[in-house]
C-alpha positions in Angstrom: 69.8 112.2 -24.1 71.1 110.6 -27.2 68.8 113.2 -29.8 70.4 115.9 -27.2 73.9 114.5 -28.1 73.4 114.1 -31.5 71.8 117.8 -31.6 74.9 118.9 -30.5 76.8 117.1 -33.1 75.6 119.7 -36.3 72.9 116.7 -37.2 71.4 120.1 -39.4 75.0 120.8 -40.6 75.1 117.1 -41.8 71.7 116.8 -43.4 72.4 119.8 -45.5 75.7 118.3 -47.0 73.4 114.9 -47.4 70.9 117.3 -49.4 74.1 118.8 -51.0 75.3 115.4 -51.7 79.0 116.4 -50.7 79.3 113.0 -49.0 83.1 113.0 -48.4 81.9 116.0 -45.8 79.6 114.0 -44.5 81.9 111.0 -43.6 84.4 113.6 -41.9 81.8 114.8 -39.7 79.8 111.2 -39.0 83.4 110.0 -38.0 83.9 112.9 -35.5 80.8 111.9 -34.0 81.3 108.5 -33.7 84.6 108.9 -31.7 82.4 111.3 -29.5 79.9 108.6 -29.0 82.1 105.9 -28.4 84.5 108.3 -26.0 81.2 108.3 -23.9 80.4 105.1 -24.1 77.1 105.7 -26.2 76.3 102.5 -27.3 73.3 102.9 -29.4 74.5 106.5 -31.3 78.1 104.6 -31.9 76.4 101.8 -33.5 73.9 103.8 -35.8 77.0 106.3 -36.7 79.2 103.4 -37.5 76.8 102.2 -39.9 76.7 105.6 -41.5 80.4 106.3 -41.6 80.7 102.7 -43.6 78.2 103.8 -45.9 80.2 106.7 -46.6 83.4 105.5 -46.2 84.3 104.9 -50.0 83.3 108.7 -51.1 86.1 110.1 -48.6 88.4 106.8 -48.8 87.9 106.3 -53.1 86.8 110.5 -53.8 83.8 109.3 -55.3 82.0 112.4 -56.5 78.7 110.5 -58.0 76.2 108.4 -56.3 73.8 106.3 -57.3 70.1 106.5 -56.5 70.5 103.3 -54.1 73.6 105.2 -52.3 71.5 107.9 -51.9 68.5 105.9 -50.2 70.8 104.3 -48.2 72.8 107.2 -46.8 68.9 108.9 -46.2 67.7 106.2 -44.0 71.1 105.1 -42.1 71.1 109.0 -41.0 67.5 109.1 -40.2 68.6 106.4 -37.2 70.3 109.4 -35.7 68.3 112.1 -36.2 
């Protein structure tokens, strides 16, 4: 039910603007989506979208437009926990 959830959420949406890199995009949408998740009491999907938004969070919060290649790993694998 969660993946179902999370489908539903643009998860493909998200992982192109990962691929794009546009991670302030990315935050905006993760954030949406953990609102949903805690709105409906979905534990798990909250938790591993919380951990994504705070990865992002300085890229919307400071406009960071440049990541390094640790950032980047780091974004990959928190959103693989949702997919």
């Amino acid at each position: 039910m969660l993946k179902e959830l999370a489908g539903s959420m643009e998860p493909d949406l998200m992982q192109i603007l990962i691929d794009q890199k546009e991670y302030a995009q990315v935050f905006l949408l993760a954030h949406d989506m953990k609102g949903s998740a805690i709105s409906l009491s979905l534990m798990p999907l909250y938790e591993a979208v919380s951990d994504l938004v705070e990865e992002l969070r300085p890229f919307y919060e400071q406009d960071i437009s440049t990541s390094t290649p640790a950032q980047e790993t780091r974004i990959e694998t928190t959103y693989a926990h949702i997919k």
